[in-house]
VEXKEPA-362919 format. One line per 5 residues: their letters; for each residue x, y, z of N, C-alpha, C, O. Coordinates in pm, 1 decimal, always signed. Atoms other than C-alpha are relative to their C-alpha. Layout:
BEGIN
a = X/Y/Z/X/Y/Z/X/Y/Z/X/Y/Z; ...
! end
This chain:
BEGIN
xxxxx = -97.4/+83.1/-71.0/-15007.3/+803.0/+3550.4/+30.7/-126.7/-78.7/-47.9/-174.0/-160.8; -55.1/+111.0/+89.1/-14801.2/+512.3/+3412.8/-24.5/-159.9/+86.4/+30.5/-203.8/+187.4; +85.0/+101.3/-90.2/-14993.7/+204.8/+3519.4/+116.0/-104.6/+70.4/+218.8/-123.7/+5.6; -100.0/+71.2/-92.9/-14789.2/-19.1/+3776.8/-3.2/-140.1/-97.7/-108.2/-193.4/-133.7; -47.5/+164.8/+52.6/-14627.6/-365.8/+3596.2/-57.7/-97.5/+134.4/-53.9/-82.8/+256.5
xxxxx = +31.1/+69.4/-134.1/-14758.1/-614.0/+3794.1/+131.8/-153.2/-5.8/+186.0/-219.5/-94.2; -130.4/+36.1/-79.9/-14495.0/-799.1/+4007.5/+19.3/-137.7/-45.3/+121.4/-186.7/+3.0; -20.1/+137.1/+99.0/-14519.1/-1149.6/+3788.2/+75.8/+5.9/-108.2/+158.8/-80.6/-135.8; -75.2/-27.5/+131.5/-14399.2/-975.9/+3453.4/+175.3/+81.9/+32.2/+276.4/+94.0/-37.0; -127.1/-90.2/-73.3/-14132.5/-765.3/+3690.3/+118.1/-89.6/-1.9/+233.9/-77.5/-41.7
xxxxx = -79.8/+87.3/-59.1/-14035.3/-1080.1/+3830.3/+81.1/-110.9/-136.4/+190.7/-164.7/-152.5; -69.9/+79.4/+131.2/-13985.8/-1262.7/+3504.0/+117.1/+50.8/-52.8/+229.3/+0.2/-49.0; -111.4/-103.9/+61.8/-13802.1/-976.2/+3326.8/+154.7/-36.2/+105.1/+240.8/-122.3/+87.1; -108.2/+20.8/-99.6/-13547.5/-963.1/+3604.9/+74.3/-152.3/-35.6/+180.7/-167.3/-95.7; -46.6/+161.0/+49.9/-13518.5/-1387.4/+3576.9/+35.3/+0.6/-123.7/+129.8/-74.4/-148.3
xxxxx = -17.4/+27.0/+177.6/-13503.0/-1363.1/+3199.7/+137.1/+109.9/-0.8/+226.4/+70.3/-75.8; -138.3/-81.3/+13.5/-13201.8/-1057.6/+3247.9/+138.4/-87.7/+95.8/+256.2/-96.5/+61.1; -106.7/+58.2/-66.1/-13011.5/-1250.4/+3516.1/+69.3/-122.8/-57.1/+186.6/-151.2/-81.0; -44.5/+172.5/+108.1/-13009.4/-1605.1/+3338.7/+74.4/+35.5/-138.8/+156.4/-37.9/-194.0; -124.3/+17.7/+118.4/-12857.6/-1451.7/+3031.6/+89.7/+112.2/+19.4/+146.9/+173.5/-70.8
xxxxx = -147.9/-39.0/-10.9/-12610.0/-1272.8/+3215.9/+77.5/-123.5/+30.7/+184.8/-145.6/-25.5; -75.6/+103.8/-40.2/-12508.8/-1580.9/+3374.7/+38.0/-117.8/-147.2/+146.9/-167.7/-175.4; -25.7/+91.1/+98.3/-12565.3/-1804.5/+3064.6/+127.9/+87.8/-134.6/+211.1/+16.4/-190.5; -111.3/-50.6/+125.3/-12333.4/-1514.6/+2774.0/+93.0/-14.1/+122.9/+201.1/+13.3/+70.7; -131.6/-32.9/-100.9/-12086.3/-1517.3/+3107.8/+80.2/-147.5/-67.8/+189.0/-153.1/-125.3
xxxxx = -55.3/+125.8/-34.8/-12029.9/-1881.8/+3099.7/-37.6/-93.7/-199.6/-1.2/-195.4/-258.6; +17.3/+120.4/+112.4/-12155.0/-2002.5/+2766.8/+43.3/+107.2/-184.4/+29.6/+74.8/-302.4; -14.0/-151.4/+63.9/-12059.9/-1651.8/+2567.8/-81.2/+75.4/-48.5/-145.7/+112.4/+49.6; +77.2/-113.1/+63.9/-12261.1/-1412.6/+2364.6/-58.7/-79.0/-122.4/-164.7/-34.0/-165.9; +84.9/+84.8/+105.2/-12366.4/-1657.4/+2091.1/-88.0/-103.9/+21.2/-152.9/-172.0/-58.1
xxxxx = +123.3/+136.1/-39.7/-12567.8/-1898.5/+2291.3/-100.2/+81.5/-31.2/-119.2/+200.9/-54.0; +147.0/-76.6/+96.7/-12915.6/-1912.9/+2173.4/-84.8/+14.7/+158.6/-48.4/-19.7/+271.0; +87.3/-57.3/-80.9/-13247.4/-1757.3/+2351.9/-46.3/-122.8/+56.9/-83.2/-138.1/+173.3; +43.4/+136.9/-91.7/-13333.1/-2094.6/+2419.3/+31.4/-43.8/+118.8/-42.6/-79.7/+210.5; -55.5/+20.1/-102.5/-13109.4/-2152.5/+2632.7/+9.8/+104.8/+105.7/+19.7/+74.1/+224.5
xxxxx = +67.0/-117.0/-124.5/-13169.4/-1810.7/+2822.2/-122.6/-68.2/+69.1/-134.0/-87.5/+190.1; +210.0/+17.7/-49.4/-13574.5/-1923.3/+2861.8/+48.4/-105.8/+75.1/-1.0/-107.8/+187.9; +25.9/+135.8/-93.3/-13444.0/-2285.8/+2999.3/+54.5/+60.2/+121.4/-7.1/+36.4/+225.3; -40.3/-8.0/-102.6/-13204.3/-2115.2/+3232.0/-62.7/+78.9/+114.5/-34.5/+75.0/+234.2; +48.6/-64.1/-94.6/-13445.0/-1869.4/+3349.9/-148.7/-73.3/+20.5/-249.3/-3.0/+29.9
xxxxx = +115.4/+48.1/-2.2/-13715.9/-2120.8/+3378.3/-140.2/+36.7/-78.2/-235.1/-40.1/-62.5; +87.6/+3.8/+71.8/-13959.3/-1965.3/+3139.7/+24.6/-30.8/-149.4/+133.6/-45.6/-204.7; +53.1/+0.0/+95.9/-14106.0/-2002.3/+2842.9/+51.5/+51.3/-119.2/+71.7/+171.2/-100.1; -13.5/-56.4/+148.3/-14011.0/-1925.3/+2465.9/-70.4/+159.4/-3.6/-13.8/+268.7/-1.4; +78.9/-101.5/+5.2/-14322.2/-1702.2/+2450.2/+12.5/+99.7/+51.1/+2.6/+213.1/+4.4
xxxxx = -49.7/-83.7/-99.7/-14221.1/-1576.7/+2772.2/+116.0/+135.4/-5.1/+140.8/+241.7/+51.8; -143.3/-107.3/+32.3/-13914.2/-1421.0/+2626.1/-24.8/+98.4/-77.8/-31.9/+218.9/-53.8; +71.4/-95.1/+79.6/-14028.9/-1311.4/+2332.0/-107.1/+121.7/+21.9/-108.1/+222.2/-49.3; +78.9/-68.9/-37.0/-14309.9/-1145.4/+2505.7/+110.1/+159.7/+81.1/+78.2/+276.6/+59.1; -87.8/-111.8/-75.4/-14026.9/-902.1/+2723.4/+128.2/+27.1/-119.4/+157.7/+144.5/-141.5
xxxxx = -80.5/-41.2/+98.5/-13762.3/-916.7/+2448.9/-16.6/-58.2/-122.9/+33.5/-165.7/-156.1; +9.9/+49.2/+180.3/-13887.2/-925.9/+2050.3/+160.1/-45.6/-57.0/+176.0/-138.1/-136.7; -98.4/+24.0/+97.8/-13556.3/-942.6/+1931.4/+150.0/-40.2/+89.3/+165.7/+6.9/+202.0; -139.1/+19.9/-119.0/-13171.7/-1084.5/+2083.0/+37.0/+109.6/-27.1/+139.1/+126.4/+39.6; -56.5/-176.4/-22.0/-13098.0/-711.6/+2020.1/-46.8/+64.6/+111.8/+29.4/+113.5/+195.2
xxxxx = +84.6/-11.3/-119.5/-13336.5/-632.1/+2258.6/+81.0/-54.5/+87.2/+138.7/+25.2/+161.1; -15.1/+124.3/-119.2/-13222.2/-903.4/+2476.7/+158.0/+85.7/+81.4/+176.8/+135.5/+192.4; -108.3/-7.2/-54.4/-12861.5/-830.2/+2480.0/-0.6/+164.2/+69.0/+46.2/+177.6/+182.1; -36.2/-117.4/-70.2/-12892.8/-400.8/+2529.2/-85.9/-52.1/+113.4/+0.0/-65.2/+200.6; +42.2/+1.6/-111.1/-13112.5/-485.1/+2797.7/+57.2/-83.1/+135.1/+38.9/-36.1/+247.4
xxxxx = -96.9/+91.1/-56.2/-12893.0/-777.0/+2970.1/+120.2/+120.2/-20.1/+120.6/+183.7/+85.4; -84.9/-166.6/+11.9/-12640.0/-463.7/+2894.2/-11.9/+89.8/+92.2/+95.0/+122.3/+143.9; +33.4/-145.7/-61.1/-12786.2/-172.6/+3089.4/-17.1/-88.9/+123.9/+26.7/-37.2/+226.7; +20.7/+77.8/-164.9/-12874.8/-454.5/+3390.8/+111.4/-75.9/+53.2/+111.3/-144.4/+155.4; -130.9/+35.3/-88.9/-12524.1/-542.7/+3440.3/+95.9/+119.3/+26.7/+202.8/+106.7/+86.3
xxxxx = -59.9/-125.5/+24.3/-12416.1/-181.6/+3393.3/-40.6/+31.7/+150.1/+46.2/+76.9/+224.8; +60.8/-76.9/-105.4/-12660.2/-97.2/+3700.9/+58.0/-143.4/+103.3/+104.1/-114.6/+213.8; -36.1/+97.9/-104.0/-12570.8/-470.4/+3871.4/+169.2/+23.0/+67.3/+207.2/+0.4/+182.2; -130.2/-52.7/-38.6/-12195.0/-344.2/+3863.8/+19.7/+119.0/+71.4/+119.9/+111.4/+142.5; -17.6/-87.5/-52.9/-12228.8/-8.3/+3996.6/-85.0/-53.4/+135.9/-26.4/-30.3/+241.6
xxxxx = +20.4/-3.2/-112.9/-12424.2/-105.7/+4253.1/+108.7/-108.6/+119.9/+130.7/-100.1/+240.7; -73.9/+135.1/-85.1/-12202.1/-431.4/+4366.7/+132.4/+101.8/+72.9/+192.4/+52.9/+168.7; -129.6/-28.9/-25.2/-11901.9/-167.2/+4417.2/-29.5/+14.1/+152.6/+29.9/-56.8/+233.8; +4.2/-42.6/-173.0/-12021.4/-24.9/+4777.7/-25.4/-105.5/+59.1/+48.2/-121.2/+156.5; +56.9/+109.7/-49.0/-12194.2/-340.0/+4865.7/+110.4/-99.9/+51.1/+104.9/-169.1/+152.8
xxxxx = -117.0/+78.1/-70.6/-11833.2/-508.0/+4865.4/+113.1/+74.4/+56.5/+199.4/+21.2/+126.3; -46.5/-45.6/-135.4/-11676.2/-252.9/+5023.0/-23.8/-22.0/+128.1/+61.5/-53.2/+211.3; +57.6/+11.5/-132.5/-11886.2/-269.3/+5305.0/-9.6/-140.9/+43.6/-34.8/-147.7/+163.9; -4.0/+113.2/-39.8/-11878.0/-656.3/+5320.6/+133.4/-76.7/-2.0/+145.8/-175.5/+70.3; -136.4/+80.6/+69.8/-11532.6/-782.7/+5188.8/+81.9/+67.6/+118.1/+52.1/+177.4/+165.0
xxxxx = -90.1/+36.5/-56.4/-11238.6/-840.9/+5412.2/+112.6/+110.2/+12.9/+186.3/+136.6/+107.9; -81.9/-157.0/+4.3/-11054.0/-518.8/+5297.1/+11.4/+38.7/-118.7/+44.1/-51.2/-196.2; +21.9/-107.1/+81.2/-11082.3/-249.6/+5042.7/+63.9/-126.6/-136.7/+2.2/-186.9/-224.5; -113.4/+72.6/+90.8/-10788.5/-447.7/+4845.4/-117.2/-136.4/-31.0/-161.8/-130.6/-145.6; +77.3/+105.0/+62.6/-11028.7/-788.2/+4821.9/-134.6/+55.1/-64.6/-167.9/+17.4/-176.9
xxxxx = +82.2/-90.7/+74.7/-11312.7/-563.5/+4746.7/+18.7/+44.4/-144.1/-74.4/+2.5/-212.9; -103.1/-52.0/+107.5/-11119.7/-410.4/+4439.9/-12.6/-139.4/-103.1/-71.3/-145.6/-211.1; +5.2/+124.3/+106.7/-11057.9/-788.3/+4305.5/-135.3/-51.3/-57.5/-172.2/-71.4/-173.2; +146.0/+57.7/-33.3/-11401.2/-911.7/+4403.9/-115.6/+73.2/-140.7/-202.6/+13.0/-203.6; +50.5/-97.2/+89.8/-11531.0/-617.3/+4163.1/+51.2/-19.0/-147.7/-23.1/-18.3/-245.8
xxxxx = -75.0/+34.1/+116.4/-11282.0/-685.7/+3896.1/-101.8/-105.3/-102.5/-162.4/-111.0/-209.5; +42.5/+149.6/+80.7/-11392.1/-1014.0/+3834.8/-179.1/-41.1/-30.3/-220.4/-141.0/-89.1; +102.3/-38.2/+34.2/-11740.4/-926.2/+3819.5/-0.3/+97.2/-119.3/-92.0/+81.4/-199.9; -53.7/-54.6/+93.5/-11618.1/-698.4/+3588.6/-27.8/-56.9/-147.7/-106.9/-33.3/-239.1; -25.9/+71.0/+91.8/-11465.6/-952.4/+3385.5/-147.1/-72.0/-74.5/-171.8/-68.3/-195.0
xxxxx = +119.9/+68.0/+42.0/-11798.3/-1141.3/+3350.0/-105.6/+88.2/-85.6/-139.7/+61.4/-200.9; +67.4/-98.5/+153.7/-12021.8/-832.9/+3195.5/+65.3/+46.4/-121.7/-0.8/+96.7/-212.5; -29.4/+0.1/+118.1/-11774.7/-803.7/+2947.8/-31.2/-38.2/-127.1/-23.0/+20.2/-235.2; -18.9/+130.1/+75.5/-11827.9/-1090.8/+2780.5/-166.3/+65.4/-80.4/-185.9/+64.2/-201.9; +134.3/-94.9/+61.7/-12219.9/-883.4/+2733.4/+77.2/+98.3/-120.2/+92.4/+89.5/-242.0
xxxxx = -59.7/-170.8/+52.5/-12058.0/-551.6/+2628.9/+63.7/-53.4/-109.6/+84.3/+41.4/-185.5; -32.7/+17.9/+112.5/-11908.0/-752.8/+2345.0/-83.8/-3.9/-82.0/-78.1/+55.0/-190.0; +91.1/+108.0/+74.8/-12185.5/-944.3/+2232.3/-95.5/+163.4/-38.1/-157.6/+172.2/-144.1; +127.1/-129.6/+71.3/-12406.5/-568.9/+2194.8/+124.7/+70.1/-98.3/+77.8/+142.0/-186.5; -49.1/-74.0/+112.3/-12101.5/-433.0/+1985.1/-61.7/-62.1/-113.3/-110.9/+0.5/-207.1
xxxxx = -4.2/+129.3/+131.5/-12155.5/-739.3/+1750.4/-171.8/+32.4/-38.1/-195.8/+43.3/-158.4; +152.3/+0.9/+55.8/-12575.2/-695.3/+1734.9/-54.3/+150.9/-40.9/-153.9/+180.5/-107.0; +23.7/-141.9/+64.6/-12543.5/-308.2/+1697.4/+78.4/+70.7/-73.0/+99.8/+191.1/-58.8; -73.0/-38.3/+70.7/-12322.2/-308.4/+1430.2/-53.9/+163.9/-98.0/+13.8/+256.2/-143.3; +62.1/-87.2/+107.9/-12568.4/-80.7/+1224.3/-66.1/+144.0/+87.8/-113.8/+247.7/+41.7
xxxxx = -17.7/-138.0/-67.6/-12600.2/+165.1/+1497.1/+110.9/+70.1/+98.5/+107.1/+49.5/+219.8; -82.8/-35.5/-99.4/-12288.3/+371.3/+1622.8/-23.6/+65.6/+77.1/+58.6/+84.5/+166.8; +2.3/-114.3/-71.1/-12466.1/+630.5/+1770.7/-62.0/-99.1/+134.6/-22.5/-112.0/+250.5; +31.2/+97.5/-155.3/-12658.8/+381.1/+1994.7/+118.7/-40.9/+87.0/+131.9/-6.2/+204.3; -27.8/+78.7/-72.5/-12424.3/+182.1/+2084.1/+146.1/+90.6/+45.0/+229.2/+41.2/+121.2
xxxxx = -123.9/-74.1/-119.6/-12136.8/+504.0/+2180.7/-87.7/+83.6/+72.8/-33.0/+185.3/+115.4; +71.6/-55.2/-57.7/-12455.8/+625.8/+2347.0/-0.8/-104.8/+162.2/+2.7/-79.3/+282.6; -47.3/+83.8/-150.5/-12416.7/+297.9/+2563.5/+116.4/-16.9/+22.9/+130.3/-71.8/+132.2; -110.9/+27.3/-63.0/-12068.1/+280.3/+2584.0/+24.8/+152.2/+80.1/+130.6/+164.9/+141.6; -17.3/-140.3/-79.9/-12107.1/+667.5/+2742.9/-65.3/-49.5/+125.9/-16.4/-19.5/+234.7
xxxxx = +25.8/+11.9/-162.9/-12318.2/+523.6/+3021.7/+87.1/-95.5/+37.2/+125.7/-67.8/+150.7; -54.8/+88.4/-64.6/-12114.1/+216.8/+3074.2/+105.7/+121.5/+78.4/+75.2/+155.3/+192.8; -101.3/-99.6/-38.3/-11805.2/+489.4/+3136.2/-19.5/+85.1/+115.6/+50.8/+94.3/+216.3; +12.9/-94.9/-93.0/-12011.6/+768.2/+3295.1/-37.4/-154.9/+172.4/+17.9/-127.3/+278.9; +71.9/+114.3/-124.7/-12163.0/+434.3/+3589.4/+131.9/-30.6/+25.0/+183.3/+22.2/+123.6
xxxxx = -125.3/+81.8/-102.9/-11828.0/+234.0/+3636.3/+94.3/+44.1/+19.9/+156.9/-10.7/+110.6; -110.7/-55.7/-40.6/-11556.5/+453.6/+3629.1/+30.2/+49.7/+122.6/+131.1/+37.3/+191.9; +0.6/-43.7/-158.8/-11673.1/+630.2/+3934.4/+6.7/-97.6/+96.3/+65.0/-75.2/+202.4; -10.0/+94.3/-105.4/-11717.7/+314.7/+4108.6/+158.6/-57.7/-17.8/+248.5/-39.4/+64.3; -141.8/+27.3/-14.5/-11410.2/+184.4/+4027.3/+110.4/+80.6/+79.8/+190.4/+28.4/+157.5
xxxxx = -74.9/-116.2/-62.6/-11231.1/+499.9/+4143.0/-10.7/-6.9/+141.2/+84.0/+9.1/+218.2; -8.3/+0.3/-134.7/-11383.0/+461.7/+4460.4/+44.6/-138.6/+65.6/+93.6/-141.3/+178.5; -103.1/+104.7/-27.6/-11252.4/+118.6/+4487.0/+117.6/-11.9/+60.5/+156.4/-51.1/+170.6; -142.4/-36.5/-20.0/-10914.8/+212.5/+4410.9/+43.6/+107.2/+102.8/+152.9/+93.6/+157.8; -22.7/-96.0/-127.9/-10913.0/+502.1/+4665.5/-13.7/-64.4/+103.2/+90.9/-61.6/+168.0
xxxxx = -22.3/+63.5/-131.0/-11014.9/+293.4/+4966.9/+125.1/-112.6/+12.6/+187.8/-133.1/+116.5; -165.9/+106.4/-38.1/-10701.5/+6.3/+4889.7/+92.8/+85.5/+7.5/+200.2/+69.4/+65.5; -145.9/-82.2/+14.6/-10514.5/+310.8/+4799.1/+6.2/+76.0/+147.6/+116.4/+113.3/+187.7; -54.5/-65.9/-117.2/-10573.1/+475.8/+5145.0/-30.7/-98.9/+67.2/-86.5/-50.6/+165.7; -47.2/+125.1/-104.2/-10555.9/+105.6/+5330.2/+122.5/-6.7/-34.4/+174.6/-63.4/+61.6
xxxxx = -145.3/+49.6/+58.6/-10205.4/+71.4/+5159.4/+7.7/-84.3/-86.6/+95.4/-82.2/-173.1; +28.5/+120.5/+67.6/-10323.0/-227.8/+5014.3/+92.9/+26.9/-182.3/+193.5/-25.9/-229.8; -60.3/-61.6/+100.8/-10257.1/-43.8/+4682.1/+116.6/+113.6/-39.5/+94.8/+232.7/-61.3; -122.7/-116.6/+63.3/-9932.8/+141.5/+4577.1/+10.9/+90.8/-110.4/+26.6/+212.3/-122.1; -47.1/-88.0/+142.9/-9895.1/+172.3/+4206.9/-93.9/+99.6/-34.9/-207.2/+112.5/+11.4
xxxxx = +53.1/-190.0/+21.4/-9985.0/+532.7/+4063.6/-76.1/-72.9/-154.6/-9.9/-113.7/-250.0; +49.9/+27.6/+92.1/-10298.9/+430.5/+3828.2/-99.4/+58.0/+3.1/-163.8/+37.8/+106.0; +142.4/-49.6/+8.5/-10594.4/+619.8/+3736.3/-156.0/-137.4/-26.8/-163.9/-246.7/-82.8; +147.5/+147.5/+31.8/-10953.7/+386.2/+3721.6/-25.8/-15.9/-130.9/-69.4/-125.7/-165.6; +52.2/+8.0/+140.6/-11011.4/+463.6/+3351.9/+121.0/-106.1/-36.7/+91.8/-214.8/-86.7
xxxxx = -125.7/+59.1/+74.3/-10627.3/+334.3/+3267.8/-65.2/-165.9/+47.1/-78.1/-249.7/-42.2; -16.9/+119.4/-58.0/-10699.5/+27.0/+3464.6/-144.9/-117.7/-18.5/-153.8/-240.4/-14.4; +115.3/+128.1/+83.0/-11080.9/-81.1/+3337.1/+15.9/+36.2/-173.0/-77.9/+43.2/-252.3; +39.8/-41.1/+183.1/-10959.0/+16.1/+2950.3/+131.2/-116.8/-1.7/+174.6/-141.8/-114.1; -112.1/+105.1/+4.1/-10641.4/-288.6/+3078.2/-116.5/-120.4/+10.4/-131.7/-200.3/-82.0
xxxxx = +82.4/+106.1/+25.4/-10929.1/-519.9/+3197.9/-31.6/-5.6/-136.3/+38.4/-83.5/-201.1; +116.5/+9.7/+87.3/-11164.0/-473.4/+2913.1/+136.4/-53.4/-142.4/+109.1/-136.6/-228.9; -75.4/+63.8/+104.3/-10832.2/-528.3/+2675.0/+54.4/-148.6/+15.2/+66.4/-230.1/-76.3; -69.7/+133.9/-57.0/-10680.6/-827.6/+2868.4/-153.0/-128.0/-45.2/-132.0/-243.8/-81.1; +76.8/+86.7/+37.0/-11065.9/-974.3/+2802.9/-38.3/+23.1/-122.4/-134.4/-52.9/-134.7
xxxxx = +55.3/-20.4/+124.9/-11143.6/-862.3/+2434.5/+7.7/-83.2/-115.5/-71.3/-116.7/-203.7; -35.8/+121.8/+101.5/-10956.4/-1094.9/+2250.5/-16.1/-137.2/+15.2/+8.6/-215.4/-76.7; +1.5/+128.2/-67.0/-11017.0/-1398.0/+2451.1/-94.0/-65.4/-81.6/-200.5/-14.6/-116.9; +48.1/+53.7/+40.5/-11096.9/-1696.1/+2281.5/-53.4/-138.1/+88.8/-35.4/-136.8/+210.6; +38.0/+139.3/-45.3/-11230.7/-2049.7/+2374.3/+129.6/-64.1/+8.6/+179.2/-100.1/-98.2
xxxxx = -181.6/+18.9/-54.4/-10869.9/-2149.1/+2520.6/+9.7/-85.8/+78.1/-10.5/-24.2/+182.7; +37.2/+15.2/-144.7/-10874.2/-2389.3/+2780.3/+148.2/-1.0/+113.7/+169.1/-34.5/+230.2; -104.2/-17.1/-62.2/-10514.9/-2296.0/+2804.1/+9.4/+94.1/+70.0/+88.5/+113.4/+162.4; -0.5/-195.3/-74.3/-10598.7/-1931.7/+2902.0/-99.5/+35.1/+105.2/-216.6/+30.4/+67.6; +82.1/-57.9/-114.8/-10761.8/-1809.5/+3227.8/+30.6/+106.7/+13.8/+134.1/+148.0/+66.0
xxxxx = -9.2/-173.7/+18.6/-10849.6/-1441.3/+3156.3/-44.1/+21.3/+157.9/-1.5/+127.7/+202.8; -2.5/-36.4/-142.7/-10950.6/-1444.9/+3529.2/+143.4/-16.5/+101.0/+166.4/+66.6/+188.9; -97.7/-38.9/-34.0/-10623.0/-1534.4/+3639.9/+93.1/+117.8/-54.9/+151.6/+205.5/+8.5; -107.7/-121.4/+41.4/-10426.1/-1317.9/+3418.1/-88.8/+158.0/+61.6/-27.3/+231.3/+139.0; +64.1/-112.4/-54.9/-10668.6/-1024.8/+3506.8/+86.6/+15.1/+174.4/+171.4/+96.9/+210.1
xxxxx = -83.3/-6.3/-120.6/-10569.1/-1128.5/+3887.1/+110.2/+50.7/+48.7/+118.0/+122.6/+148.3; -68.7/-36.7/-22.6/-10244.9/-1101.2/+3844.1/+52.9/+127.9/-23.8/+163.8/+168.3/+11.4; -2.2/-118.6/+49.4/-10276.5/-793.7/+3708.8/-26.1/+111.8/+109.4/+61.5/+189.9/+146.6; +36.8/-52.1/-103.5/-10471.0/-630.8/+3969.6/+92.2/-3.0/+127.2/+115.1/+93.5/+200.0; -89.5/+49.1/-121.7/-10233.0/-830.1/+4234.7/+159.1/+136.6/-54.0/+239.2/+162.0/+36.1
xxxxx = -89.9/-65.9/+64.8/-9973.2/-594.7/+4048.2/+11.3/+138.4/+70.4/+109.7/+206.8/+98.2; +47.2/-130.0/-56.8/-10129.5/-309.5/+4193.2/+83.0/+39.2/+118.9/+138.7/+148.4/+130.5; -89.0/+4.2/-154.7/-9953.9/-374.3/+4556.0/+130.3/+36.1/-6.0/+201.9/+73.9/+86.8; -169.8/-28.3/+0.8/-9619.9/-327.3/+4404.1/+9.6/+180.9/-27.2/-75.0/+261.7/-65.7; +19.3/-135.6/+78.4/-9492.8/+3.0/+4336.7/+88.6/-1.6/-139.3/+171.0/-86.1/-174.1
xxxxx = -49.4/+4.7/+151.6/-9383.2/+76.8/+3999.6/+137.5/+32.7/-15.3/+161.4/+142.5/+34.9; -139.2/+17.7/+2.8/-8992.3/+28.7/+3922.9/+23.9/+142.9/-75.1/-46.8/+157.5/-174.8; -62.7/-93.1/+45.4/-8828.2/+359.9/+3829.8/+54.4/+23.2/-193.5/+156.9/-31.0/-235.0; -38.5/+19.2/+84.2/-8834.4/+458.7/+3451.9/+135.8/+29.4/-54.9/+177.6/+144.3/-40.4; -117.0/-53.9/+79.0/-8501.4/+447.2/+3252.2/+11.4/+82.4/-42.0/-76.2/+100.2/-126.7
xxxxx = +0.5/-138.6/+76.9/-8413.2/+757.4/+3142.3/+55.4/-59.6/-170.5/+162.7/-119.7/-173.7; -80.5/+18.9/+191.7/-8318.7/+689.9/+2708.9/+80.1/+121.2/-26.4/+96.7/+225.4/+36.9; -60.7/-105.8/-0.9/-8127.8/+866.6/+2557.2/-75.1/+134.4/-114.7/-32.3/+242.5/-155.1; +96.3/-97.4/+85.9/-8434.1/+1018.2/+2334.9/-35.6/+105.2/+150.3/-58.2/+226.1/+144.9; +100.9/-74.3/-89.3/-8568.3/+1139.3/+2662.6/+128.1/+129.3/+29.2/+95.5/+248.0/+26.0
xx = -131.9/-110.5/-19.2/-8207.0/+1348.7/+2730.3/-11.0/+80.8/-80.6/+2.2/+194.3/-34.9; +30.5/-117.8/+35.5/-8277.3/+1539.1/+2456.2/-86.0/+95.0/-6.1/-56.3/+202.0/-59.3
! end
């Protein structure tokens, strides 16, 4: 049998994964470990001891926002105001593990197979949740336009990829309005005159 972690090193790990989701959210993917350990109240050693390396750090801050996102989808269904705020509410949680999912392209440059080994679970975990998102606004009404879930987290994940230190640009609004987009239905395409032939 695989001996039980005892609930101090559990509890750290967890603190040491949450603090540098919150700290690459808000401070990006290049802040240092230091500043993880202050935000999660421990120790240097402390870190080092659960993650040897910021490679470490980040797939693992990686796979615990992968599982923090799939689980948040039902959780705000069942609490949020209607399917449609649910949907945003998710988005923008979204938006925030991105800002991870960059920072492990950048530290696993030297492995592709790893890291399209994690971009297969990110895909196989949030797509489905997303989907079920979009199905409950889409059968409240809330949602109109004709969009599949993949089309619509491969628009997030582009609308945040390029984003720089801007303080002209709010990738959470533009995301918003994006999503808010959703309610409309989609204007009738022009026929060209390539398409006539």
């Amino acid at each position: 049998m695989t001996p039980k972690r005892r609930a101090d090193v559990e509890r750290n790990e967890r603190a040491l994964l949450d603090a540098a989701a919150r700290v690459f959210a808000t401070s990006g993917v290049n802040a240092t470990v230091r500043e993880v350990a202050a935000a999660a109240g421990v120790g240097m050693g402390t870190l080092y001891r659960h993650f040897p390396t910021r490679a470490d750090l980040m797939v693992a801050v990686y796979r615990h926002q992968i599982d923090a996102c799939a689980e948040a989808g039902p959780a705000l269904l069942a609490a949020a105001e209607s399917p449609f705020a649910a949907l945003l509410d998710w988005v923008h949680l979204f938006v925030d593990f991105l800002a991870t999912k960059h920072g492990v392209a950048t530290v696993w440059k030297g492995d592709a197979a790893g890291y399209t080994a994690l971009h297969q679970l990110f895909l196989d975990r949030l797509v489905p949740v997303l989907a079920e998102l979009l199905d409950a606004a889409t059968k409240s009404g809330e949602v109109v336009a004709d969009i599949r879930p993949y089309e619509l987290i491969r628009a997030v994940g582009d609308l945040v990829a390029w984003t720089v230190q801007d303080p002209g640009y709010d990738v959470r609004r533009i995301v918003t309005l994006l999503v808010t987009g959703l309610r409309q239905p989609q204007p009738t395409r022009v026929q060209s005159s390539a398409d006539e032939r």
